[in-house]
C-alpha positions as CSV (number, residue, x, y, z in Angstrom):
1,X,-1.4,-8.5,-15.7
2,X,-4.0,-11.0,-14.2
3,X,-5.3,-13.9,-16.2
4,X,-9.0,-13.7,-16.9
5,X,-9.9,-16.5,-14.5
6,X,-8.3,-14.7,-11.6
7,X,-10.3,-13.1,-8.7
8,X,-8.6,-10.4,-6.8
9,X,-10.2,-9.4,-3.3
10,X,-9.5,-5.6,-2.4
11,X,-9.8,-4.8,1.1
12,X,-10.0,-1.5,2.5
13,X,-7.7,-0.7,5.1
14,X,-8.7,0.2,8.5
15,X,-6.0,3.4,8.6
16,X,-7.7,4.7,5.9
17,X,-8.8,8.4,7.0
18,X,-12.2,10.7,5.3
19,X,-13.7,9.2,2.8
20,X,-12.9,7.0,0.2
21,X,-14.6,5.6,-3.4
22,X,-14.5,3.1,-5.7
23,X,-14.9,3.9,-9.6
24,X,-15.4,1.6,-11.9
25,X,-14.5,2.5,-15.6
26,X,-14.7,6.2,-14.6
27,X,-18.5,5.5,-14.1
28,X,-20.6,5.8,-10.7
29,X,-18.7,6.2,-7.9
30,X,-19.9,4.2,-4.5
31,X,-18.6,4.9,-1.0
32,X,-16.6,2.3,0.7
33,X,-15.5,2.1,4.5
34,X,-12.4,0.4,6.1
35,X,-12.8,-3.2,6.2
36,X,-15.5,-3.6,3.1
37,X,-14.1,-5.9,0.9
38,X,-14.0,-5.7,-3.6
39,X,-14.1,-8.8,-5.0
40,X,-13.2,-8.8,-9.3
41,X,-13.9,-11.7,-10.7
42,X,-14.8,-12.7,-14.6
43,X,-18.4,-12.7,-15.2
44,X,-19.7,-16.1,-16.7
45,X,-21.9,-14.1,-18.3
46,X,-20.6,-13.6,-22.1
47,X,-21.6,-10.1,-23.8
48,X,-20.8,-10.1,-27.6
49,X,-20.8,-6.7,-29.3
50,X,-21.3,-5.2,-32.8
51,X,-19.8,-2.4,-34.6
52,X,-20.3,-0.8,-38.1
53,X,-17.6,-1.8,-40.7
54,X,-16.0,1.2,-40.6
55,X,-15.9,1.6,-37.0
56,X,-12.1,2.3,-35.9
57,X,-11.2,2.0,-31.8
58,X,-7.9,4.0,-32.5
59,X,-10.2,6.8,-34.2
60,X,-11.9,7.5,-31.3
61,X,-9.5,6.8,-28.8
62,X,-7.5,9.7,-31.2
63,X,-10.8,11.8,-30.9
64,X,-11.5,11.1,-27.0
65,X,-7.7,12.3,-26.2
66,X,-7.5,15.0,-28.4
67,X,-4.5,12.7,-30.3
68,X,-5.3,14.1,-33.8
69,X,-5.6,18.0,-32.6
70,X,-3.3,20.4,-33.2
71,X,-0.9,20.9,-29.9
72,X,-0.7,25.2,-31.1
């Protein structure tokens, strides 16, 4: 665990062979060479979000991973 007013620096290592990516939340993928650096930081930016009242994470996080199907 990292505190939210951490800043982590990634840097790609120059033994690194072919080609590597970097995903964020499973969304688009950029290319990234050795030596390029990822810095992750807190955004000062704050985003509050809304839900219905009957909007339930845990039902679809069950739904998204199949948690409430039958296995057979």
């Amino acid at each position: 665990m990292v505190g939210g007013n951490q800043r982590i620096k990634l840097v790609v290592s120059p033994e690194n062979r072919g080609t590597q990516e970097v995903s964020c939340d499973g969304q688009v993928s950029l290319p990234v060479s050795p030596g390029d650096e990822i810095h992750i930081y807190q955004s000062p930016n704050v985003l509050k979000l809304i839900h219905p009242q009957d909007y339930s994470y845990y039902h679809v996080l069950r739904t998204k991973l199949g948690w409430s199907s039958k296995l057979f």
